[in-house]
Rosetta silent file (secondary structure, phi, psi, omega in degrees, C-alpha in Angstrom):
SEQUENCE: XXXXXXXXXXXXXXXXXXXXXXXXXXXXXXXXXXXXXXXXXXXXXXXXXXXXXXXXXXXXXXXXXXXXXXXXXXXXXXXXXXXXXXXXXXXXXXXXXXXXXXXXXXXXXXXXXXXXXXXXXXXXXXXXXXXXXXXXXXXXXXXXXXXXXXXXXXXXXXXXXXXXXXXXXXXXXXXXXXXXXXXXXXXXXXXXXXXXXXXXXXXXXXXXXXXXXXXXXXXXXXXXXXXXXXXXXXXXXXXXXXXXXXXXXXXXXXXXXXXXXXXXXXXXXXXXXXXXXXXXXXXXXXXXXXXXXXX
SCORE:     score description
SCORE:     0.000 S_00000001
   1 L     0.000  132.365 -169.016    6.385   22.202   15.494 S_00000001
   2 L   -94.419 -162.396 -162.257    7.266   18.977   17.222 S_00000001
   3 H   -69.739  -36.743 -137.824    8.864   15.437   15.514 S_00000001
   4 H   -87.200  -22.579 -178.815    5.858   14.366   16.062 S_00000001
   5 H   -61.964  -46.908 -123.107    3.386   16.873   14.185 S_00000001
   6 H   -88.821  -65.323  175.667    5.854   17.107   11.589 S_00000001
   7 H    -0.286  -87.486  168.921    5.668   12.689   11.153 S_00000001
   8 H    -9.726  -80.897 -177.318    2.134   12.981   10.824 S_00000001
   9 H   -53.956  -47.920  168.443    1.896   15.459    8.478 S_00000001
  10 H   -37.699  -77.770  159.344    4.737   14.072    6.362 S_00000001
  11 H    -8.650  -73.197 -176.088    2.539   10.886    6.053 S_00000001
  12 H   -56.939  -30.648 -165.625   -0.392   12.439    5.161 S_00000001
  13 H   -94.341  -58.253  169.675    1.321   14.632    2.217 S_00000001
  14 H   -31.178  -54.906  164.234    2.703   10.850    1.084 S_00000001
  15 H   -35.781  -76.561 -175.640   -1.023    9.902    1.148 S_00000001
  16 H   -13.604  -62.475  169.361   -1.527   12.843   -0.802 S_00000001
  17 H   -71.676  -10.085 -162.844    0.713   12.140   -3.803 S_00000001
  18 H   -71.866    2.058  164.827   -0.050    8.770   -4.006 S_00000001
  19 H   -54.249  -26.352 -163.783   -2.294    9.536   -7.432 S_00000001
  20 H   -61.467  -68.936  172.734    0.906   10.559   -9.024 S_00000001
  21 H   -30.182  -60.708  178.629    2.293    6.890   -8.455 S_00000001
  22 H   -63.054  -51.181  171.203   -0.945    5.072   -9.586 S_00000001
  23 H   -45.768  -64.445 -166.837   -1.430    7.496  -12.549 S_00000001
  24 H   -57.358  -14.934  174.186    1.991    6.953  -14.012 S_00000001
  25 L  -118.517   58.899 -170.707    1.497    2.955  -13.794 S_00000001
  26 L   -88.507   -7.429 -178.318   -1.547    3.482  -15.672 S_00000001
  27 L   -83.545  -27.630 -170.006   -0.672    0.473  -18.675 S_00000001
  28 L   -65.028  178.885 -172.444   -0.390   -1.963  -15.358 S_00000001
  29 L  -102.226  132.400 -169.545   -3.056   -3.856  -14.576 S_00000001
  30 H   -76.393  -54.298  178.506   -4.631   -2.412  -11.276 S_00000001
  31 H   -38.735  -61.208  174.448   -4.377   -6.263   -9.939 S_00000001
  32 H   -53.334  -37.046  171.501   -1.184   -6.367  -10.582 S_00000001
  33 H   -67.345  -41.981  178.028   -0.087   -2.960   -8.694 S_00000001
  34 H   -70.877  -52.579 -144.664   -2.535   -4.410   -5.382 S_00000001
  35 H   -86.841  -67.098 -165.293   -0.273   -7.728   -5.662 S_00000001
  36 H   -59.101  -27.634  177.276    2.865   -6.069   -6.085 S_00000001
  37 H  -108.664   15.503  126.132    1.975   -3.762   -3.020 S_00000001
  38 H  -103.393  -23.587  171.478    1.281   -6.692   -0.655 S_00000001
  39 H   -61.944  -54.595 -169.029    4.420   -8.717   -1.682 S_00000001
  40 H   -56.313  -45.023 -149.137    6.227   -5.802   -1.278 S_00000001
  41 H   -78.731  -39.035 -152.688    4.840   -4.187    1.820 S_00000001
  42 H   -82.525  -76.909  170.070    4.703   -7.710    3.685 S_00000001
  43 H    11.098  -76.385 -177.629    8.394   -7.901    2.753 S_00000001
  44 H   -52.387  -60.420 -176.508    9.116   -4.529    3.743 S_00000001
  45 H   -79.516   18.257  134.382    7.531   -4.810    7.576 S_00000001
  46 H   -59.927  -75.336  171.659    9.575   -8.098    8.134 S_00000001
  47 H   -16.246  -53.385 -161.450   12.364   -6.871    7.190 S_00000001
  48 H   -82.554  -36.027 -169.175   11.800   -3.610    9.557 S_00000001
  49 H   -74.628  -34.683  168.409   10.305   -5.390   12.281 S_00000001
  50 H   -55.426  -41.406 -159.484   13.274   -8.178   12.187 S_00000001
  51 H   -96.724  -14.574  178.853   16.259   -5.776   12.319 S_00000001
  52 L  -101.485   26.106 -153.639   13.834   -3.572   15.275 S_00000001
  53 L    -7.104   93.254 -169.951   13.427   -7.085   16.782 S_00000001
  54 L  -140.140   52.702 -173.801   10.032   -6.542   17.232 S_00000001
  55 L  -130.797   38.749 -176.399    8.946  -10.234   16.058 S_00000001
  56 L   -97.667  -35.019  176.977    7.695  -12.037   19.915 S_00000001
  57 L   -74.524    3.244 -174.008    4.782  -11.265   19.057 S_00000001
  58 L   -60.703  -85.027 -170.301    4.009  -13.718   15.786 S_00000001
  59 L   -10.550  -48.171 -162.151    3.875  -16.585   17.943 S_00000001
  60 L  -105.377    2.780  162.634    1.333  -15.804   19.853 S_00000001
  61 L   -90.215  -38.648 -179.365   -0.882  -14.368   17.120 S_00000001
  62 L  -112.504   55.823  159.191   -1.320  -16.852   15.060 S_00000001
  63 L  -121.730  -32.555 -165.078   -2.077  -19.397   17.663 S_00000001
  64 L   -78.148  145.104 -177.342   -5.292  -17.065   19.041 S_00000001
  65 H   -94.913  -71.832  162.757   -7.979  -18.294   16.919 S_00000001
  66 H   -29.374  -53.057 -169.415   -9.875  -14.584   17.385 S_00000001
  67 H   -73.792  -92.298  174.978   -6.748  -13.143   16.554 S_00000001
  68 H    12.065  -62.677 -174.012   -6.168  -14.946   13.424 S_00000001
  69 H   -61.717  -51.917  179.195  -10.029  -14.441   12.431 S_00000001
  70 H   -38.911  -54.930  175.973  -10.043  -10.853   13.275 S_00000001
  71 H   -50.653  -60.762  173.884   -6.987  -10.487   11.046 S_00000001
  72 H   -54.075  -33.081  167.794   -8.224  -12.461    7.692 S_00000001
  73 H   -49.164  -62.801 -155.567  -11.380   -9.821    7.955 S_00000001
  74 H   -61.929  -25.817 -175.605   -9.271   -6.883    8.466 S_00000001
  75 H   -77.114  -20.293 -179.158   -6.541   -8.304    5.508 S_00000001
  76 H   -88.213  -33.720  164.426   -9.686   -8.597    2.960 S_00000001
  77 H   -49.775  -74.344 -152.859  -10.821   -5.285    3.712 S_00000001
  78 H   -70.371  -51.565  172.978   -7.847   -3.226    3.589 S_00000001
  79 H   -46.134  -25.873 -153.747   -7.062   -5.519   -0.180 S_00000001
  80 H   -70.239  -73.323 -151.677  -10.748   -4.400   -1.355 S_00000001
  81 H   -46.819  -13.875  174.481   -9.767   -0.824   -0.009 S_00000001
  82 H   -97.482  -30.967  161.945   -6.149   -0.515   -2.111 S_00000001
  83 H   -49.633  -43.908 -142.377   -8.111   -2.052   -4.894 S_00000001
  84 H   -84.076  -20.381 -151.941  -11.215    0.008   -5.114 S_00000001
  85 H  -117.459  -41.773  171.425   -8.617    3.496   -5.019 S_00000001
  86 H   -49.346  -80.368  174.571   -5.920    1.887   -7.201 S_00000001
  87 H   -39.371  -76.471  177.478   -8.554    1.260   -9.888 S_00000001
  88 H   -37.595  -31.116 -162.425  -10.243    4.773   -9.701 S_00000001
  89 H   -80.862  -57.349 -175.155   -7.018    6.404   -9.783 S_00000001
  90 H   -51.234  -32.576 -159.029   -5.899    4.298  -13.243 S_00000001
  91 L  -106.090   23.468 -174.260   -9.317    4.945  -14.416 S_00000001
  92 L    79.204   17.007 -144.456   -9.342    8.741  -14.113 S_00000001
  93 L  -121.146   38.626  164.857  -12.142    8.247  -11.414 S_00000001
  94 H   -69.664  -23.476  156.384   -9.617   10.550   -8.903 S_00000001
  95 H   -71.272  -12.941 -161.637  -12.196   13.008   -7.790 S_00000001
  96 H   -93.611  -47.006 -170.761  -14.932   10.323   -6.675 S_00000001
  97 H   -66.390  -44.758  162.172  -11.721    8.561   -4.548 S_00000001
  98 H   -39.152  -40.193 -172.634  -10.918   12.268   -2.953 S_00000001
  99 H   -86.939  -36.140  155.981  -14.822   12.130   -2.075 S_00000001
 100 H   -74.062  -17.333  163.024  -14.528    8.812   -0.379 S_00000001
 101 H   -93.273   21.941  152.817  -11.769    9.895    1.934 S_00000001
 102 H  -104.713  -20.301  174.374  -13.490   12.823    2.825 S_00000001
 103 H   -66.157  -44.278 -161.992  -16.799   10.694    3.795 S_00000001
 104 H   -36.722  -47.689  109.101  -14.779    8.278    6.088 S_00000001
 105 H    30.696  -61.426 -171.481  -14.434    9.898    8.693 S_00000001
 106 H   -99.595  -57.373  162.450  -18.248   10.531    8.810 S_00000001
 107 H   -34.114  -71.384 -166.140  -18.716    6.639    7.877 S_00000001
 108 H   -46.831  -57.482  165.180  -16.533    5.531   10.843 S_00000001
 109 H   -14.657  -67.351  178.831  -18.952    7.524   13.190 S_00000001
 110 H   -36.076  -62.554 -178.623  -21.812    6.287   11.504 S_00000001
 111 H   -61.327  -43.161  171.491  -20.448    2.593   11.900 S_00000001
 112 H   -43.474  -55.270  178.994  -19.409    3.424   16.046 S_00000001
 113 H   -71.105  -66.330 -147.500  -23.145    3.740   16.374 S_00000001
 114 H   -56.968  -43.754 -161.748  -24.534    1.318   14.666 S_00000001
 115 H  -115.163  -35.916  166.917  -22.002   -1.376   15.907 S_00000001
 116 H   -81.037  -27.809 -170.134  -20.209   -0.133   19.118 S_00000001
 117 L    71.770   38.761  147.007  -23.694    1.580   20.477 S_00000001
 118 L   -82.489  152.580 -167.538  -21.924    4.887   20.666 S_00000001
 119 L   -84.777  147.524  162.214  -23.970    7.761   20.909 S_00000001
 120 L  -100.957  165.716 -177.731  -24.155   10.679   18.391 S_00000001
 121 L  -109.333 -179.288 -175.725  -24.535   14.118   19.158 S_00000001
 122 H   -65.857  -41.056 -159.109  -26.418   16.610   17.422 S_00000001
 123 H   -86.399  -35.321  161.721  -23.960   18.318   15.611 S_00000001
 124 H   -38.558  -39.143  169.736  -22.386   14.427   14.493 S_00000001
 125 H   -68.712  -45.673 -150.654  -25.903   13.818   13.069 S_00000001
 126 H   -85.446  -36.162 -168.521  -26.379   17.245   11.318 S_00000001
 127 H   -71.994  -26.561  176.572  -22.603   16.273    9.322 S_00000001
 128 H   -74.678  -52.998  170.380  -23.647   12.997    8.481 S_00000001
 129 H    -0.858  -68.417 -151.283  -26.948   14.372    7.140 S_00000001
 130 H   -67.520  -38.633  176.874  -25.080   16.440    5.432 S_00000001
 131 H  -100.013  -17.252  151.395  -22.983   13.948    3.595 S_00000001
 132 H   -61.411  -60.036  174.613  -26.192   11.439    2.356 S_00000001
 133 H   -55.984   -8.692  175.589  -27.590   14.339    0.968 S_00000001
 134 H   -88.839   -6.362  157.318  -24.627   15.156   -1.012 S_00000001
 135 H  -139.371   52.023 -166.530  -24.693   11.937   -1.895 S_00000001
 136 H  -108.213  -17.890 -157.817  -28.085   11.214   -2.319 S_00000001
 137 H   -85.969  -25.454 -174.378  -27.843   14.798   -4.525 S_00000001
 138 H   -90.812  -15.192  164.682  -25.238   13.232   -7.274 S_00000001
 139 H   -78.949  -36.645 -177.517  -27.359    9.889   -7.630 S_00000001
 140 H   -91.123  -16.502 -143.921  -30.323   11.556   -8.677 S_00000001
 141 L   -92.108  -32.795 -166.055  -29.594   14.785  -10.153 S_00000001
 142 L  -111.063   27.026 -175.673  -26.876   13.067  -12.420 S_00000001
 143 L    42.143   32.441 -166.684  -28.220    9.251  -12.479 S_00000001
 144 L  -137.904   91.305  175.754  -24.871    8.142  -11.490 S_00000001
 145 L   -49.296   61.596 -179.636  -24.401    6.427   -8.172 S_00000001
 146 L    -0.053   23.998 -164.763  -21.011    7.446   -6.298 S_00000001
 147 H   -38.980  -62.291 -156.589  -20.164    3.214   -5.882 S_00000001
 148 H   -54.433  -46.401 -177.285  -16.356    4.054   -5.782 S_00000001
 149 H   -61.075  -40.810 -160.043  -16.217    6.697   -3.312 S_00000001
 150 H   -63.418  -59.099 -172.504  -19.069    4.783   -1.061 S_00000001
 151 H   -59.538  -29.978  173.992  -16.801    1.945   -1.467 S_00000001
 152 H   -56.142  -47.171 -108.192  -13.704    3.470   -0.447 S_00000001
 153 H  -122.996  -15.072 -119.136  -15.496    5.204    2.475 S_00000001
 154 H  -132.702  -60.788  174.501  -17.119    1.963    3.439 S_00000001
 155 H   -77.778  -12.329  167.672  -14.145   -0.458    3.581 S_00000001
 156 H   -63.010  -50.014  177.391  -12.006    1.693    5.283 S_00000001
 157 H   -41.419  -65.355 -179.123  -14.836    2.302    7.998 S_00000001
 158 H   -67.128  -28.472 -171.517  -14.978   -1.183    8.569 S_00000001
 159 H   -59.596  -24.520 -166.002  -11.434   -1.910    8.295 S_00000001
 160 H   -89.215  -27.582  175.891  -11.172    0.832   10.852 S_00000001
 161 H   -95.200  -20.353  158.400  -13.884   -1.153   13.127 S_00000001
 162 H   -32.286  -88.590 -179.394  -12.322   -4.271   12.377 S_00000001
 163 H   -31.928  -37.874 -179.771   -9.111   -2.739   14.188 S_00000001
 164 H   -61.590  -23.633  171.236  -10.496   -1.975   17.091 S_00000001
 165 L   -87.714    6.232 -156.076  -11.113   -5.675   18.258 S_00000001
 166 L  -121.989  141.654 -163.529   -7.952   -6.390   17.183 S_00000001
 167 L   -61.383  -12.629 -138.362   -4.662   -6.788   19.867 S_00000001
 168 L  -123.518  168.677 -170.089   -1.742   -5.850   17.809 S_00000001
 169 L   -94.011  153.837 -166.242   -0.459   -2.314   16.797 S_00000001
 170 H   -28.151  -66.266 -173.349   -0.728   -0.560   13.376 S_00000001
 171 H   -48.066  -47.929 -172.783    2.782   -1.972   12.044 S_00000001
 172 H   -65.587  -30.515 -162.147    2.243   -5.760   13.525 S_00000001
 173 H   -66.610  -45.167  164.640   -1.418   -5.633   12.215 S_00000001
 174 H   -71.823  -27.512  159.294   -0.580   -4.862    8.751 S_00000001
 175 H   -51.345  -83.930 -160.139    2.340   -7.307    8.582 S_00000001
 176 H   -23.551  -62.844  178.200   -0.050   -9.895    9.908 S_00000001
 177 H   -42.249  -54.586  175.411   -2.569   -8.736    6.960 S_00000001
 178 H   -73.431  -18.598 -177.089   -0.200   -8.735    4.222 S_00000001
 179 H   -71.077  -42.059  172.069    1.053  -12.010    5.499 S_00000001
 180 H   -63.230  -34.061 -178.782   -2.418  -13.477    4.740 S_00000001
 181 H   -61.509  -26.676 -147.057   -3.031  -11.409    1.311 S_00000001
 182 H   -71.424  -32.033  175.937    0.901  -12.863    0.368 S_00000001
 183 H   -66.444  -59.997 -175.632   -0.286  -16.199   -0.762 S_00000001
 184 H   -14.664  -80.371 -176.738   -3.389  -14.672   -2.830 S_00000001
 185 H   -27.957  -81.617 -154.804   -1.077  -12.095   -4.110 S_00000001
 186 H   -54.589  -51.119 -169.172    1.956  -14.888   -5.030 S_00000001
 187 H   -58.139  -27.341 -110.740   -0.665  -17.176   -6.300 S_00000001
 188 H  -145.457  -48.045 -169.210   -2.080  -14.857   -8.493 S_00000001
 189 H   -89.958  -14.867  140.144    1.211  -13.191   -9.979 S_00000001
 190 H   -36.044  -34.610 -169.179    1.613  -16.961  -11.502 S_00000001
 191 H   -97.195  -49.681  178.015   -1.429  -17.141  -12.884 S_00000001
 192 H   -52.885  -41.529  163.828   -0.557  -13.430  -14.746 S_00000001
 193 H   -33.937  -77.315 -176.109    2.656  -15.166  -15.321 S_00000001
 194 H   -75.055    9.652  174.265    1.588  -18.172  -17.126 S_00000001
 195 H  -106.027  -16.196  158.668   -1.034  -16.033  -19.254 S_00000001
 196 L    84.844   20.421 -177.709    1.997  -14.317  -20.079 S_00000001
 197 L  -114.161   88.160 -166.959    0.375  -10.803  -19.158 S_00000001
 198 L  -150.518  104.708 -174.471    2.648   -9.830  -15.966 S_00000001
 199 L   -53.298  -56.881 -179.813    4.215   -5.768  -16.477 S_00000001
 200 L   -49.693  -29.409 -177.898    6.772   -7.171  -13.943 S_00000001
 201 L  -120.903 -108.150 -169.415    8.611   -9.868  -16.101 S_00000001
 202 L    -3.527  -59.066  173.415    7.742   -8.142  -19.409 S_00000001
 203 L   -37.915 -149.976  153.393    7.885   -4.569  -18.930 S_00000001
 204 L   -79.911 -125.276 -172.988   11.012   -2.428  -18.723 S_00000001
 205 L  -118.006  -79.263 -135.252   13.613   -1.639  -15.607 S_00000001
 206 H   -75.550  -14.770  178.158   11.939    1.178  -14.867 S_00000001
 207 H   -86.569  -47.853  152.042    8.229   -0.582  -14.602 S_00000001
 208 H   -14.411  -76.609 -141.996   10.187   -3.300  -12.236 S_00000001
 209 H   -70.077  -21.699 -174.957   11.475   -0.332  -10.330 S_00000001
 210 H   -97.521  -18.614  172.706    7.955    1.075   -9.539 S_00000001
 211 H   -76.343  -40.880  174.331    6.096   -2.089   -8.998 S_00000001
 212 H   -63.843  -53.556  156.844    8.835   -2.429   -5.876 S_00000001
 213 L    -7.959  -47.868  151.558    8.005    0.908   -4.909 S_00000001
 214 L   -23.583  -58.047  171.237    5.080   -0.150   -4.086 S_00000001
 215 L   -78.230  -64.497  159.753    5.860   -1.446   -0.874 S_00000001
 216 H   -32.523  -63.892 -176.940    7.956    1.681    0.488 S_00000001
 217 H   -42.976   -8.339 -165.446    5.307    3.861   -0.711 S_00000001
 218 H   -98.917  -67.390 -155.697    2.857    1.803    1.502 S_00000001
 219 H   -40.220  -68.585 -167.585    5.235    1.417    4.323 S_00000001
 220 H   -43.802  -35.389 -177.835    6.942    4.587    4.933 S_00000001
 221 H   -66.094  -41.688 -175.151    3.969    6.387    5.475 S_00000001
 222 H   -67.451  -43.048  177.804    2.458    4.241    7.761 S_00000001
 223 H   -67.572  -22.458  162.590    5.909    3.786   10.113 S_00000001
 224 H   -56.216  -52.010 -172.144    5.743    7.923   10.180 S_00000001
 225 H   -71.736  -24.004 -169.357    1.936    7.987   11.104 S_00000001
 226 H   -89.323  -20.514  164.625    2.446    5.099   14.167 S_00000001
 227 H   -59.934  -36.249 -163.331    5.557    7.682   15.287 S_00000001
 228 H  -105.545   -7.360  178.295    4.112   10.540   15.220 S_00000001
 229 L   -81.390   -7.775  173.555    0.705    9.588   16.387 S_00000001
 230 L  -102.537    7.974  175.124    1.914    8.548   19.856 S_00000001
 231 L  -116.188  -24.366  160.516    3.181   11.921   20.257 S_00000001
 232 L   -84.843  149.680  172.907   -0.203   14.229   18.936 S_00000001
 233 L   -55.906  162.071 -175.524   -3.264   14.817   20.586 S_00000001
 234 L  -105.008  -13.544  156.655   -5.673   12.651   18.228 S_00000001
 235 L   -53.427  -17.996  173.279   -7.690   15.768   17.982 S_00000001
 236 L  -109.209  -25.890  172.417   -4.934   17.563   15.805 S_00000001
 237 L   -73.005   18.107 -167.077   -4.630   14.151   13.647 S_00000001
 238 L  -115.630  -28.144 -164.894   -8.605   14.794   13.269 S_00000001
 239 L   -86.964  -52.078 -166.475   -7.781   18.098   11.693 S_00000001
 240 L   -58.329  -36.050  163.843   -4.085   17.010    9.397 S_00000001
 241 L   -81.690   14.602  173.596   -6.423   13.975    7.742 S_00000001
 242 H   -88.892   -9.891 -175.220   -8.060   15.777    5.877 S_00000001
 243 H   -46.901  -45.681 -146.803   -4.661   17.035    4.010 S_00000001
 244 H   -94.637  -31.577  143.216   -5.111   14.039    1.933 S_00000001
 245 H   -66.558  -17.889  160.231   -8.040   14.149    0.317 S_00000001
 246 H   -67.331  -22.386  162.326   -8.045   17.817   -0.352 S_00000001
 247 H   -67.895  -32.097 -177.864   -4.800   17.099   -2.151 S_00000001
 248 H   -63.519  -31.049 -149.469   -6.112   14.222   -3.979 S_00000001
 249 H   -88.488  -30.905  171.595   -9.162   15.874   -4.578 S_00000001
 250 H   -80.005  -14.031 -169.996   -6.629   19.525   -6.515 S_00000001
 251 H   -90.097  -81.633 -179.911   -4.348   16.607   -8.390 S_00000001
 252 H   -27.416  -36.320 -177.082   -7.346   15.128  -10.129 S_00000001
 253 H   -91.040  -26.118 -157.417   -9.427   18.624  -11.051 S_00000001
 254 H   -98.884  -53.668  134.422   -6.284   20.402  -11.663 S_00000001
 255 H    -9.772  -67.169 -154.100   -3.375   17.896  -12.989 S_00000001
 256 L  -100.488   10.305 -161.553   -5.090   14.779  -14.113 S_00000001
 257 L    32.842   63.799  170.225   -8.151   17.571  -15.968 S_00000001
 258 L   -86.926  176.905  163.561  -10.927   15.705  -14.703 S_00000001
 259 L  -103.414  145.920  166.539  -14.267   17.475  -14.804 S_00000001
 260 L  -125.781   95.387  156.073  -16.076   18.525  -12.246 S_00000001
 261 L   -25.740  116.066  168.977  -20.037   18.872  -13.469 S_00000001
 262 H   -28.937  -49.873 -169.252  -22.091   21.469  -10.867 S_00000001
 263 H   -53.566  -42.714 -174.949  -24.023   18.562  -10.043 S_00000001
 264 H   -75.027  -42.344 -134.210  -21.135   16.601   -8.511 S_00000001
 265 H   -87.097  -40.757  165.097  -19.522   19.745   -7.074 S_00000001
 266 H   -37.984  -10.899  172.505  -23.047   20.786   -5.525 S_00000001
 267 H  -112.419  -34.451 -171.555  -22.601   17.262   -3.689 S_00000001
 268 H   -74.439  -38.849 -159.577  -19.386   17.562   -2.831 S_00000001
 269 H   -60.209  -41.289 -162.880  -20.164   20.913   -1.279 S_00000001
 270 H   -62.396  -18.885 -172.727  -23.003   19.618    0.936 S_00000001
 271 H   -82.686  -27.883  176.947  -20.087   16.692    1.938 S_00000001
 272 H   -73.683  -29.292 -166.025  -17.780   19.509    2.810 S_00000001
 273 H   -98.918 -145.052 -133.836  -20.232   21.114    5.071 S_00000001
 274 H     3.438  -79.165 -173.102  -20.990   17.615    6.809 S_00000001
 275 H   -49.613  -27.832 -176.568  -16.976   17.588    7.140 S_00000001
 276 H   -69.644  -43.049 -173.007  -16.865   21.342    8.223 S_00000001
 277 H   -41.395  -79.177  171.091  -19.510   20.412   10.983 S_00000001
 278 H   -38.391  -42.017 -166.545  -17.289   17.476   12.224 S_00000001
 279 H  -100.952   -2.277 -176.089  -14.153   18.863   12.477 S_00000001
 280 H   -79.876  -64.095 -174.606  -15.411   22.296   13.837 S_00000001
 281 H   -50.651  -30.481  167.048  -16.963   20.014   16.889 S_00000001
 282 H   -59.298  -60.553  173.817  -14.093   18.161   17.135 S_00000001
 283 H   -79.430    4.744 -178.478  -12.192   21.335   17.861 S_00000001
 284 H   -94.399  -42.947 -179.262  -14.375   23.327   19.880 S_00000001
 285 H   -63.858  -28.311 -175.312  -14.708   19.776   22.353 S_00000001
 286 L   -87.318   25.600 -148.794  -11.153   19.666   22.596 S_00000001
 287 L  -108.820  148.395  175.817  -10.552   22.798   23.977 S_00000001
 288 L   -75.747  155.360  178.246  -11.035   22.981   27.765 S_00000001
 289 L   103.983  -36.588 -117.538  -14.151   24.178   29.728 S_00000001
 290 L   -93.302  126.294 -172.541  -15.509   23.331   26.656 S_00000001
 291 L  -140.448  120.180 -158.648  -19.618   22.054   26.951 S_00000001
 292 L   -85.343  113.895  174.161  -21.241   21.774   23.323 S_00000001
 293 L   -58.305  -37.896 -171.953  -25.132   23.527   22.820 S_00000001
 294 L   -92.072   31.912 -176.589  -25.190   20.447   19.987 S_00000001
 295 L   -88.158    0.000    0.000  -24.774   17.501   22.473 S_00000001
């Protein structure tokens, strides 16, 4: 197994755990844990990107007027998207966030057509199918609308089409991002401040020590995934994301004892077979020779 598989994978199994983190800082205030993990994070990539002097490119980013706009989208997104899964995770809601990071995938697709004018194939059609009905099967059968998961699934998608117009590589892009959230964020941990409800100057040491965490826990993962992703086919990083929501998805039923109702699991299954669909096509095109019955 090369550095580069192993990166990846490493990553992904960080993804994995992160319920553990979010669970255990379940008295914070989910706002407060998304603020503390853009001060931190933006911090954190300066820091790495100063000492790898890998900082020529600022200049000329926030002078492009595209880039700049492109960026403030993609930085509002990706906050929704650490909100939306920080709050399910504090609120016990860790199976429905496992269920939006198994749609995503299937979203981003979705979104490629609609907005790039890429074409789907047959068997890309039969998986998304596959995932409205499961979750067209848990809004009716159990009168309960999947919002979190949708949402998760939704802003990532775009955040992910977002990227694609945008010039600068994973690491600069999310600096760039957190650099716009970091006033919000700072403005914001003032206003918890002067209400006098802020876990960070109150709490303990050890609630300190986890709200800084925050920002490794974002980082590290990400500086693994931009290593090792320039060294895997993106066809084995099609198979490796899924590590993270099946872990997320075994913390929550098995760990955090959520329930899982027939009704929901009967939706998740139909979401798994949309995902089996996908990644089975994915690996059958990338093998050579290889000409698909379901194009």
């Amino acid at each position: 197994m090369n550095k580069g598989v192993i990166s990846v994978l490493v990553a992904y199994l960080i993804w994995g755990l992160y319920p553990f983190y979010f669970h255990a800082m379940q008295h914070v205030a989910p706002a407060e844990i998304v603020i503390h993990r853009v001060l931190w994070t933006f911090a954190l990539l300066a820091v790495y990107l100063f000492c790898s002097r890998r900082w020529r490119w600022i200049q000329k980013a926030v002078t492009d007027k595209r880039t700049v706009a492109v960026f403030l989208v993609s930085s509002a997104l990706i906050t929704a998207n650490w909100s939306t899964y920080t709050y399910a995770i504090v609120t016990n809601q860790t199976l429905e966030a496992s269920l939006g990071y198994f749609m995503n995938p299937l979203v981003s697709v979705l979104l490629g057509t609609v907005f790039l004018k890429e074409k789907l194939n047959k068997a890309q059609t039969l998986a998304i199918l596959f995932a409205c009905a499961g979750v067209m099967w848990v809004t009716f059968k159990q009168g309960e609308f999947p919002a979190l998961g949708l949402t998760l699934a939704l802003s990532f998608g775009f955040y992910g089409l977002v990227r694609k117009m945008a010039p600068l590589g994973s690491l600069e892009g999310l600096t760039l991002e957190t650099a716009f959230a970091f006033p919000v964020a700072l403005l914001a941990t003032f206003y918890f401040a002067g209400q006098g409800d802020l876990t960070f100057v109150n709490g303990t040491c050890w609630d300190k020590f986890w709200l800084i965490m925050a920002g490794p826990i974002t980082t590290i993962p990400l500086i693994l995934f931009a290593y090792g992703l320039k060294q895997v086919p993106y066809s084995t990083v099609g198979f490796i994301q899924y590590l993270s929501p099946t872990m997320v998805f075994f913390i929550g039923l098995f760990f955090f004892g959520e329930e899982l109702q027939v009704d929901r699991l009967i939706g998740f299954i139909l979401i798994w077979a949309g995902v089996l669909i996908f990644v089975g096509e994915n690996f059958f095109r990338s093998r050579p020779g290889y000409r698909s019955e379901l194009n």
